[in-house]
N, CA, C and O atoms as a Tinker XYZ file with bonds, in Angstrom:
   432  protein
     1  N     85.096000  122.740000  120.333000    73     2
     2  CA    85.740000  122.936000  119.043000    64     1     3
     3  C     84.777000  123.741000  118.179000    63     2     4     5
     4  O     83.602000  123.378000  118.131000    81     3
     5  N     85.130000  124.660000  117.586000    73     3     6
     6  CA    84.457000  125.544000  116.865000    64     5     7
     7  C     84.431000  124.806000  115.488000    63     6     8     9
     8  O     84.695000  123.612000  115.340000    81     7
     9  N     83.988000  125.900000  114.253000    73     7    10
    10  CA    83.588000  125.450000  113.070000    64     9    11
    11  C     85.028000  125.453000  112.434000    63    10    12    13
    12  O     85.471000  124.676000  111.588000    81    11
    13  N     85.518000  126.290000  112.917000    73    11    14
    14  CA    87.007000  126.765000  112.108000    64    13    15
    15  C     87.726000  125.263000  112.001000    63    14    16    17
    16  O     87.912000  124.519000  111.038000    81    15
    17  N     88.112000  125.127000  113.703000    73    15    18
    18  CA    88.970000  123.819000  113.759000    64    17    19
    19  C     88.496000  122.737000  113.761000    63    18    20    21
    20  O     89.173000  121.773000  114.119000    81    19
    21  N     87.102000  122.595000  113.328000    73    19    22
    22  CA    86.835000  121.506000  112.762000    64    21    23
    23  C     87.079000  121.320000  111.525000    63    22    24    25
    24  O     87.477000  120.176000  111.303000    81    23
    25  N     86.992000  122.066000  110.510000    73    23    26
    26  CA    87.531000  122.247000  109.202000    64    25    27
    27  C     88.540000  121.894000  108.764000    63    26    28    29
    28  O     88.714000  121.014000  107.921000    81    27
    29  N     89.687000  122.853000  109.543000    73    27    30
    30  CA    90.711000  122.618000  109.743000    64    29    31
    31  C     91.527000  121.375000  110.241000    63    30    32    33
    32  O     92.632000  120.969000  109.879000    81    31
    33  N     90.582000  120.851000  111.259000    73    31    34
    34  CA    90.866000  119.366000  111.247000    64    33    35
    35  C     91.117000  118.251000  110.242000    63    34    36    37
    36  O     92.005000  117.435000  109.994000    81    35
    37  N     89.551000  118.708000  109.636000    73    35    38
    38  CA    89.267000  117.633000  108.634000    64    37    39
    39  C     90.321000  117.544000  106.885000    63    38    40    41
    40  O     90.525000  116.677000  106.035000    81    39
    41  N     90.767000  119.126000  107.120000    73    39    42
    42  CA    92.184000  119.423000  106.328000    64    41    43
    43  C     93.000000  118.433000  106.618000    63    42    44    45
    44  O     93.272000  117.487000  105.878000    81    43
    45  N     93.284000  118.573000  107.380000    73    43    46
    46  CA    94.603000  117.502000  107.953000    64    45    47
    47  C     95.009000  116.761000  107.491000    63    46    48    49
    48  O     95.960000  116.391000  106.801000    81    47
    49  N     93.610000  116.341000  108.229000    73    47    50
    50  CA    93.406000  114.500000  107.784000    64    49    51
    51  C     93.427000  114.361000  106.245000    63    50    52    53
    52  O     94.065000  113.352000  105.945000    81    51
    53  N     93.076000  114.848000  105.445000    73    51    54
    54  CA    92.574000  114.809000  104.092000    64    53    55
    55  C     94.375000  114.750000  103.545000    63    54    56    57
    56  O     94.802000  113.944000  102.718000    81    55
    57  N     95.058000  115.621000  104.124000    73    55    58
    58  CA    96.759000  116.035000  103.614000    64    57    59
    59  C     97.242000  115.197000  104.160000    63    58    60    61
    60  O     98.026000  114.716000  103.342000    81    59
    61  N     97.346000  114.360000  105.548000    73    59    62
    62  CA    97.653000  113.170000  106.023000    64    61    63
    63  C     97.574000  112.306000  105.057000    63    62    64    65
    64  O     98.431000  112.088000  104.201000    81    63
    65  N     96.315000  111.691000  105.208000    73    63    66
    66  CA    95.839000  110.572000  104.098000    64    65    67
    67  C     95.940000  110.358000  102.511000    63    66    68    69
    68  O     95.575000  109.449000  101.766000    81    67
    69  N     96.631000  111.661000  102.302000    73    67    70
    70  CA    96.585000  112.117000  100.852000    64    69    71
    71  C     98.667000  111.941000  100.345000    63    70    72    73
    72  O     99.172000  112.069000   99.230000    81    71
    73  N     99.378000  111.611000  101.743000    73    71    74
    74  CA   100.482000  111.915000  101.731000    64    73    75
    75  C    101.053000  112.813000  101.958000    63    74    76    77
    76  O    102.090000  112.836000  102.620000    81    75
    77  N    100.375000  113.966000  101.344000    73    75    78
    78  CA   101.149000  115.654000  101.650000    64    77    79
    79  C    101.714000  116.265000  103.253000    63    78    80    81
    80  O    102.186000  117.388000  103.427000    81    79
    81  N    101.581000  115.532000  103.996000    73    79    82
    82  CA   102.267000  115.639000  105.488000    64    81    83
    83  C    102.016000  114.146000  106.294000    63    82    84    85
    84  O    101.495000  113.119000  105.858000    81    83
    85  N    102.495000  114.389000  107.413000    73    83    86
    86  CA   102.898000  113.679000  107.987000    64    85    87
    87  C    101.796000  113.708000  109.624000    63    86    88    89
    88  O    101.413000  114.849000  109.885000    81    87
    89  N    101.505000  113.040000  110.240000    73    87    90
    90  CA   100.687000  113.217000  111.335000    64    89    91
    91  C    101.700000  113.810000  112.074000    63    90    92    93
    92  O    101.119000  114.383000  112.995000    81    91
    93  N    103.108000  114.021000  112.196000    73    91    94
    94  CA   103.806000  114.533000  113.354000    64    93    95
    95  C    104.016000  116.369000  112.922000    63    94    96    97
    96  O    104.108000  117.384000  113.613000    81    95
    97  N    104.021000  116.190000  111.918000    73    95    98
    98  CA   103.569000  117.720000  111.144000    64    97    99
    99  C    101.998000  118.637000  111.459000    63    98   100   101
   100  O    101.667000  119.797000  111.214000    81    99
   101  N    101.499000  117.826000  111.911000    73    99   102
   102  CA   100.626000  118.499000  112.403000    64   101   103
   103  C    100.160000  119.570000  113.792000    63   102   104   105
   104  O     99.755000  119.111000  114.860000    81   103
   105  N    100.259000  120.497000  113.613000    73   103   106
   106  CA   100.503000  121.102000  115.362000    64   105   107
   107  C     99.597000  120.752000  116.160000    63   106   108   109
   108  O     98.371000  120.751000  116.050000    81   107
   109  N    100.372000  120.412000  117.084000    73   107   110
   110  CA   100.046000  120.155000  118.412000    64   109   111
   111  C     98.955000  121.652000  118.988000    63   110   112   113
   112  O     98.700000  121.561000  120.189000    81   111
   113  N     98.584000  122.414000  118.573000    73   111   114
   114  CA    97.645000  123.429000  119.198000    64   113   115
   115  C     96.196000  122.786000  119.662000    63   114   116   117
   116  O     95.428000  122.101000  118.987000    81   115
   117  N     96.048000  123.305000  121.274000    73   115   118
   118  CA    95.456000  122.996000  122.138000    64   117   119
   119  C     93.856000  123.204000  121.514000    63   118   120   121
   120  O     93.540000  124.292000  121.033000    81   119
   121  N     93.029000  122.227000  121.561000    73   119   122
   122  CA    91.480000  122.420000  121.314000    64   121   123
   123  C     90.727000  121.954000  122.075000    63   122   124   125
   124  O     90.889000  120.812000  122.507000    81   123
   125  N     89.543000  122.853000  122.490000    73   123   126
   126  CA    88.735000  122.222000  123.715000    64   125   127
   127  C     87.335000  122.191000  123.017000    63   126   128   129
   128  O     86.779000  122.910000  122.188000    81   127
   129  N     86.999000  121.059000  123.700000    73   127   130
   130  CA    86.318000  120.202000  123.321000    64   129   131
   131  C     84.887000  120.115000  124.210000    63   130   132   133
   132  O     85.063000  119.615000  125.321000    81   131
   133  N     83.241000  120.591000  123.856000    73   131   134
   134  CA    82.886000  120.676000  125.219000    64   133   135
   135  C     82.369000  119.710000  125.497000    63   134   136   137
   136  O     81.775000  119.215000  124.539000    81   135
   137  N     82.290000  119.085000  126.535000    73   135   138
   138  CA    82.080000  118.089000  127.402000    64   137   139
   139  C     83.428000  117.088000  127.972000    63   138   140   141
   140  O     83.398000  116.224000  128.849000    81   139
   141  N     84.531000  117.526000  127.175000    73   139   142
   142  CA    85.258000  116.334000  127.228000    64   141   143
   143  C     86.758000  117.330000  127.441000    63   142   144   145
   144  O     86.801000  118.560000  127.485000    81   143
   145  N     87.976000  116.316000  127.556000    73   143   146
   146  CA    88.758000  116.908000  128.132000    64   145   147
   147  C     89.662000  118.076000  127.029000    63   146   148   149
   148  O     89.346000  118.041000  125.840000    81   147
   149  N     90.446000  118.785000  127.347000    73   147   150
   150  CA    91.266000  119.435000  126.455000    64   149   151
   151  C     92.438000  118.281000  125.488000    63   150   152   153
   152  O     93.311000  117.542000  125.943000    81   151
   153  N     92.045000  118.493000  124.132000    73   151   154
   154  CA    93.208000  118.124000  123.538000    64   153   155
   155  C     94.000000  118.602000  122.404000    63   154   156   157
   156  O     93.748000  119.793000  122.222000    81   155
   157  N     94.887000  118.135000  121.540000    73   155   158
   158  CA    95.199000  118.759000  120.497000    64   157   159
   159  C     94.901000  118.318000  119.311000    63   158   160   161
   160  O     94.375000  117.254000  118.985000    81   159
   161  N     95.434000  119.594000  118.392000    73   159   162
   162  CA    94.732000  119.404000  116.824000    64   161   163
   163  C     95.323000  117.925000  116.117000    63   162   164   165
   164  O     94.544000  117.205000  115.492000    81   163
   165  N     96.872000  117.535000  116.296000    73   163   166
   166  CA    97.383000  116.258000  116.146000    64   165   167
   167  C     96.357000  115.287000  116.795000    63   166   168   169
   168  O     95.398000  115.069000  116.054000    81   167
   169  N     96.333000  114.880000  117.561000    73   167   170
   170  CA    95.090000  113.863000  118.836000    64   169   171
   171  C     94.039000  113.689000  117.487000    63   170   172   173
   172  O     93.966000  112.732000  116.716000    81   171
   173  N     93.176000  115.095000  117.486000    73   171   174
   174  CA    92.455000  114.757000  116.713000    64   173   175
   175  C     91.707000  114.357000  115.258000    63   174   176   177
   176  O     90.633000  113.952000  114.812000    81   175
   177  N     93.555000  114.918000  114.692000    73   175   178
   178  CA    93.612000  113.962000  113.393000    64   177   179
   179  C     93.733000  112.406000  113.245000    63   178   180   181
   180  O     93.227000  111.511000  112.568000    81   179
   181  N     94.711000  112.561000  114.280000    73   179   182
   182  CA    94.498000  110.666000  114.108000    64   181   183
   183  C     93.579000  110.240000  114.271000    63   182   184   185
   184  O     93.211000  109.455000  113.397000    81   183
   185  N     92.498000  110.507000  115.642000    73   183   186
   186  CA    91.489000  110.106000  115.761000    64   185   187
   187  C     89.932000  109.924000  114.203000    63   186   188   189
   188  O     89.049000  109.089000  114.007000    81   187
   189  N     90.427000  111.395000  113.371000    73   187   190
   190  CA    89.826000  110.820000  111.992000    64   189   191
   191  C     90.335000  110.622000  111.234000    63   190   192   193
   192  O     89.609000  110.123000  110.374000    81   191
   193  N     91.505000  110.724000  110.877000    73   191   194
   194  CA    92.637000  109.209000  109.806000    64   193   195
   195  C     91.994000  108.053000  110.222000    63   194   196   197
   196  O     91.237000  107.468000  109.448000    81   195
   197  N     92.252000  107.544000  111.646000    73   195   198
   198  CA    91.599000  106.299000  111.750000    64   197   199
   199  C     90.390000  105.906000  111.601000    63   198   200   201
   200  O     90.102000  104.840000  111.056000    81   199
   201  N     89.259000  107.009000  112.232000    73   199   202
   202  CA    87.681000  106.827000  111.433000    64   201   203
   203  C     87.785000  106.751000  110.276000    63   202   204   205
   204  O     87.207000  105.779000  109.791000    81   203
   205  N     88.391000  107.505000  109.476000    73   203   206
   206  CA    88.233000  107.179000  107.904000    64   205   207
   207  C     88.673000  105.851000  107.497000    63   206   208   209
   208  O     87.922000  105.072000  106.910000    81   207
   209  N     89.701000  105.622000  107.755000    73   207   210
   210  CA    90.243000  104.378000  107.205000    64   209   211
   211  C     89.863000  103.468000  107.977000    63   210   212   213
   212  O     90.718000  102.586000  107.892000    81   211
   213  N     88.738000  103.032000  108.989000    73   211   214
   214  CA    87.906000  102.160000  109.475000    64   213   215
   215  C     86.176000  102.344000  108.250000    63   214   216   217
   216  O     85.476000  101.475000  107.731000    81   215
   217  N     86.124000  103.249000  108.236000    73   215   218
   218  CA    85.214000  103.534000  107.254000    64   217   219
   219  C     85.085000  102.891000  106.216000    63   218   220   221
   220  O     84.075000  102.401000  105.710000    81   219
   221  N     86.486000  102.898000  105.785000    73   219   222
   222  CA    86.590000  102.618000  104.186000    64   221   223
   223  C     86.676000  101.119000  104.037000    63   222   224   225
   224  O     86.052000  100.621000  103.100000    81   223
   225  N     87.352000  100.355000  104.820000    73   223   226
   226  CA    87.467000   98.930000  105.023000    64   225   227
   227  C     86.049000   98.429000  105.825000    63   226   228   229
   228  O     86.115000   97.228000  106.086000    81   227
   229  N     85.115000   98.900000  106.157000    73   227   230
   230  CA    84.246000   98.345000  106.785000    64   229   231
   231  C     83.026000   98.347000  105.033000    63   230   232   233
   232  O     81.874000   97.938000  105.173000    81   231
   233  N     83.454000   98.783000  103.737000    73   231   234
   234  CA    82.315000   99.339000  103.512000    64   233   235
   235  C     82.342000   97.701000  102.153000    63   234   236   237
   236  O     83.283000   97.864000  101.376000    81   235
   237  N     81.677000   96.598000  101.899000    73   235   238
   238  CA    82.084000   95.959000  100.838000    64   237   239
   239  C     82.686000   96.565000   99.616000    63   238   240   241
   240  O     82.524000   97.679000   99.118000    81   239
   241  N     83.552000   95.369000   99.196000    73   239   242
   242  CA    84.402000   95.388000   97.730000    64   241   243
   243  C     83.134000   95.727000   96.624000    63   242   244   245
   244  O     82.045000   95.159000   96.544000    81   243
   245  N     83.530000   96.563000   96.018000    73   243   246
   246  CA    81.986000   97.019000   94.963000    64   245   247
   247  C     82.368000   96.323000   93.816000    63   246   248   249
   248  O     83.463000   96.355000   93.256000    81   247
   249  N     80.805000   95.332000   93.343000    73   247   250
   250  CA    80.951000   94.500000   92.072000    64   249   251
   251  C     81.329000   95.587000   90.960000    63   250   252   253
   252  O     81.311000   96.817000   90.919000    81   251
   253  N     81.681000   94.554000   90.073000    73   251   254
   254  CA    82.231000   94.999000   88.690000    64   253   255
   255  C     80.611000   95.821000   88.214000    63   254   256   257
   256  O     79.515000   95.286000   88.381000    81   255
   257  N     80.810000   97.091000   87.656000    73   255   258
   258  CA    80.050000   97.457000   86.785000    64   257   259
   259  C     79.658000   97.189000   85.628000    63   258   260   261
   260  O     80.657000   96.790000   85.030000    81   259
   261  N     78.340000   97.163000   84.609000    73   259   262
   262  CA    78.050000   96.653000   83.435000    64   261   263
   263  C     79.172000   97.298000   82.741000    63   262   264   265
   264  O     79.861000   96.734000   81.891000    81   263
   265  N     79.315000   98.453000   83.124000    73   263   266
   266  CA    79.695000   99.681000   82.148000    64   265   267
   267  C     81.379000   98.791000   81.933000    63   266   268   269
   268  O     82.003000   98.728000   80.874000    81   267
   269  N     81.812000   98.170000   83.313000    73   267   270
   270  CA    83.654000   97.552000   83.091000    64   269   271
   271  C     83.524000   96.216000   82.190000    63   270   272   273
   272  O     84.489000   95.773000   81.568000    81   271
   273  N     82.244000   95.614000   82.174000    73   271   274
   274  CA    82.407000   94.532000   81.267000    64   273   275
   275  C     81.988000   94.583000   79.823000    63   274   276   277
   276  O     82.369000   93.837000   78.921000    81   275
   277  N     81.212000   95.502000   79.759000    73   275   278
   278  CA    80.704000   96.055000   78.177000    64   277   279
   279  C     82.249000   96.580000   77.580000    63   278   280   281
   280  O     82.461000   96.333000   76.392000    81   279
   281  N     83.603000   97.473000   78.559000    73   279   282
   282  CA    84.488000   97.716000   77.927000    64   281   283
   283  C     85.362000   96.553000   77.612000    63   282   284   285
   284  O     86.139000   96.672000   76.665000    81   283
   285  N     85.338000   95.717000   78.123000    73   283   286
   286  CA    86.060000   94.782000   78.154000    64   285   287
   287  C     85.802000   94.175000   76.996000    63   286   288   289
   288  O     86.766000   94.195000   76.231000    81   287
   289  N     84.465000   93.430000   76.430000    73   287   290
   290  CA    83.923000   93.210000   75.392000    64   289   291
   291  C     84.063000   94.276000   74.175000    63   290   292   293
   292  O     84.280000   93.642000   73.142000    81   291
   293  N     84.023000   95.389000   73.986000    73   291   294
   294  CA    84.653000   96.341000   73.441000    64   293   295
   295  C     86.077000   95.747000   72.690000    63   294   296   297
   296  O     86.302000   95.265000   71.579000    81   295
   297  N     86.949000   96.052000   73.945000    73   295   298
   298  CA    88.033000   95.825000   73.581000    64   297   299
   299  C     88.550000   94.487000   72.434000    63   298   300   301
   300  O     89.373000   94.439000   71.520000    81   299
   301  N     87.686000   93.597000   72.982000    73   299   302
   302  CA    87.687000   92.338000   72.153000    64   301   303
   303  C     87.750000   92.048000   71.509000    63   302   304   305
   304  O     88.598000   91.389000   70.908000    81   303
   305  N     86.284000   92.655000   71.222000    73   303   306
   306  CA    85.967000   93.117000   69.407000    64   305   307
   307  C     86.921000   94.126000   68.304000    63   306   308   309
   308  O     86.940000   94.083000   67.073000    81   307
   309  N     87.759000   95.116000   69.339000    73   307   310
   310  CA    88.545000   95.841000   68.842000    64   309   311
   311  C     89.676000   95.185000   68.419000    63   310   312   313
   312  O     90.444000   95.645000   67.575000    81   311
   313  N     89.841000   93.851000   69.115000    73   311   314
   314  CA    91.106000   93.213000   68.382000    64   313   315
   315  C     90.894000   92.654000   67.823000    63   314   316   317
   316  O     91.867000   92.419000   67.107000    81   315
   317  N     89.746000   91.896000   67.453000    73   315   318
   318  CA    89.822000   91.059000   66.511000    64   317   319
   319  C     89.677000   91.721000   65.490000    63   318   320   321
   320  O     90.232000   91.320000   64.467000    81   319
   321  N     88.844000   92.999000   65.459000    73   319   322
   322  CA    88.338000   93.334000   63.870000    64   321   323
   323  C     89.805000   94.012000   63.483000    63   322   324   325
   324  O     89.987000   94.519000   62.376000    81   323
   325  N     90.777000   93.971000   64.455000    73   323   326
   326  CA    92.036000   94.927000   63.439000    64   325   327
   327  C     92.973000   93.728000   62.753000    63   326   328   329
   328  O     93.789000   93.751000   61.832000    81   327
   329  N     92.455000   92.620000   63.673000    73   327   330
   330  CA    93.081000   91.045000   63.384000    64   329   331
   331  C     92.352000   90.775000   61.813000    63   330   332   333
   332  O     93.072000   90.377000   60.898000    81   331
   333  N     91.253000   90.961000   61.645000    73   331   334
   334  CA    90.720000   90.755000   60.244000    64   333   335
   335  C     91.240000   91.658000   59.226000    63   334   336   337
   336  O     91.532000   91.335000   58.075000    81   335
   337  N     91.377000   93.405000   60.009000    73   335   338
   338  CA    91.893000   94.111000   58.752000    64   337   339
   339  C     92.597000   93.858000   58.299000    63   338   340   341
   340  O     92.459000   93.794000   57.078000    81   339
   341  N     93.937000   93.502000   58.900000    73   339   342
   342  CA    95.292000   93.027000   58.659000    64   341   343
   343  C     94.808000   91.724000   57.879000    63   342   344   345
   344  O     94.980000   91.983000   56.688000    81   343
   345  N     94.408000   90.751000   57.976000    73   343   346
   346  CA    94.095000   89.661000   57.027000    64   345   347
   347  C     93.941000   89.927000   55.891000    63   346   348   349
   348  O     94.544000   89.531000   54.893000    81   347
   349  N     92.994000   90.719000   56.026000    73   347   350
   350  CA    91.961000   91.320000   54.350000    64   349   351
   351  C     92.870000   92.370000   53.916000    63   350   352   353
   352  O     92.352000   92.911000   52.939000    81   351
   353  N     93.851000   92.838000   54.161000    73   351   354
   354  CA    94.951000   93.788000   53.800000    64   353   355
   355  C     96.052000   92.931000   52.726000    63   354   356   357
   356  O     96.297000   93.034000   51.525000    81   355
   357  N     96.506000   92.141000   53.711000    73   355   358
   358  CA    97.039000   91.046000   53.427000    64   357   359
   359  C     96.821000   90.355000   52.131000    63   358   360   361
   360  O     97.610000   90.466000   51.193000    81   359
   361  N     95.665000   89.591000   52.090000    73   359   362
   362  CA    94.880000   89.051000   50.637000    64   361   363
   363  C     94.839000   90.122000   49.617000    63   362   364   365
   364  O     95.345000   89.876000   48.521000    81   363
   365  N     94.175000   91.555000   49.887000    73   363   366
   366  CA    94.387000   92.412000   48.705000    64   365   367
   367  C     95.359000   93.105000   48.185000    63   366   368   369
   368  O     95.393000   93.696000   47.106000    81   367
   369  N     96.497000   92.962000   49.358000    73   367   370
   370  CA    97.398000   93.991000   48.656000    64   369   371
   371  C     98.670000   92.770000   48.660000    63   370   372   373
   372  O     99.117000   92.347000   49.727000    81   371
   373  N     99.191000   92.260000   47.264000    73   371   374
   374  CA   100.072000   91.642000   47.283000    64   373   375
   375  C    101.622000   92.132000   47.220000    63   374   376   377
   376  O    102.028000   93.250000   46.904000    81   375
   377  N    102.394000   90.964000   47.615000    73   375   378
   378  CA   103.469000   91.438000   48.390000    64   377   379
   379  C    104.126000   92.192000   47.425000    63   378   380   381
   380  O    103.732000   92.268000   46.261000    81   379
   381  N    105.487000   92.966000   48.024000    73   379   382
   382  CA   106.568000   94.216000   46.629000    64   381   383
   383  C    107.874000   92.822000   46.910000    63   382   384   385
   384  O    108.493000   92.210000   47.781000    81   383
   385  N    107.685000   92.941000   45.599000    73   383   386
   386  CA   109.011000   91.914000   45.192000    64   385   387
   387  C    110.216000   92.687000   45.584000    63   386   388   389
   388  O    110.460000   93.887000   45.461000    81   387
   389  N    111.055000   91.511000   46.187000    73   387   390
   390  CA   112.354000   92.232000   46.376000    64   389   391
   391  C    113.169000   92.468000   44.948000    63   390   392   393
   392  O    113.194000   91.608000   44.066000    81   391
   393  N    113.967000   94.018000   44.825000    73   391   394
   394  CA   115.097000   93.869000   43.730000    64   393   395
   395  C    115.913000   93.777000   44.109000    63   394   396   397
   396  O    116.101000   94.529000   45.066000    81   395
   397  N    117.261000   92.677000   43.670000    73   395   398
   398  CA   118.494000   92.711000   43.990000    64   397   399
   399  C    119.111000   93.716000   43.562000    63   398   400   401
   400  O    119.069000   94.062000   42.382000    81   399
   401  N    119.795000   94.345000   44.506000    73   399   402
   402  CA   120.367000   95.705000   44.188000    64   401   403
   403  C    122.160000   95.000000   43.530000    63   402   404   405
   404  O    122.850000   94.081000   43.971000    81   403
   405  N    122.380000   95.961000   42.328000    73   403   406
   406  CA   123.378000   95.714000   41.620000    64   405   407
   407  C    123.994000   96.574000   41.957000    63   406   408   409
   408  O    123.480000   97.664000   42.202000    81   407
   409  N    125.309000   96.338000   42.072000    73   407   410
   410  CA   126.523000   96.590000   42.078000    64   409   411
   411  C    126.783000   97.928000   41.625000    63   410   412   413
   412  O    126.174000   98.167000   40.581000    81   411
   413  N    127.658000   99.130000   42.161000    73   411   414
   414  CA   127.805000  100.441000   41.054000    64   413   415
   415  C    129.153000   99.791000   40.877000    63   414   416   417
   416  O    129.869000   99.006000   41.499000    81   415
   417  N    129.180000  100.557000   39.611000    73   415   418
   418  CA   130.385000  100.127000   39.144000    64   417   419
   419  C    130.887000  101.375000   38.978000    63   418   420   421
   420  O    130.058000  102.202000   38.600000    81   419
   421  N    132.277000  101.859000   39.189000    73   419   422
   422  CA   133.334000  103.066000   38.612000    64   421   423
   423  C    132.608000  103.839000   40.244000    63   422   424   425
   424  O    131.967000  104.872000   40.048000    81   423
   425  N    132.651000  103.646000   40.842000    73   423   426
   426  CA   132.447000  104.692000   42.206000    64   425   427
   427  C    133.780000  105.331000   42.933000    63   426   428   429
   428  O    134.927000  104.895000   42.828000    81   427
   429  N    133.519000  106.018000   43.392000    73   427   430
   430  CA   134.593000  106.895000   44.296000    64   429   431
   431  C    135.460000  105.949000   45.116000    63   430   432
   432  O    136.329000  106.398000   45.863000    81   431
């Protein structure tokens, strides 16, 4: 396998795994391989769809970052202090009295 269709391979897989085709969409064009037997460009996408996605499940669940819990705390604080504005809004600005609206009289 040259540099080309290795590339090209690794395309594939990437448009496979990405959704944008389908592994049966992939052509079947013959690639030889040295030491090993002749196969095709399909063969050897699956063969790295499946390395990849053995890859990816072999690798641990990654802990939470400082950076996801500092936002989180963020956020917190962001509600409460709009929870206070609204309070202190509240206390200073007193309520608009309702007017009962009167009647027109002599209308159309």
């Amino acid at each position: 396998m040259n540099k080309i269709e290795e590339q090209l391979m690794h395309a594939y897989a990437t448009m496979v795994m990405g959704g944008a085709m389908s592994e049966d969409e992939v052509p079947e064009t013959l690639v030889l391989i040295e030491g090993a037997e002749p196969t095709t460009m399909r063969e050897l996408v699956k063969v790295e769809v499946a390395r990849r996605i053995i890859e990816k499940l072999s690798q641990p669940e990654p802990e939470p970052t400082i950076t996801e819990e500092v936002i989180g705390r963020i956020d917190a604080v962001e509600m409460a202090v709009v929870g206070l504005m609204e309070m202190l809004l509240a206390t200073l600005i007193p309520p608009i009295p309702e007017v009962p609206e009167e009647p027109v009289e002599g209308g159309e």
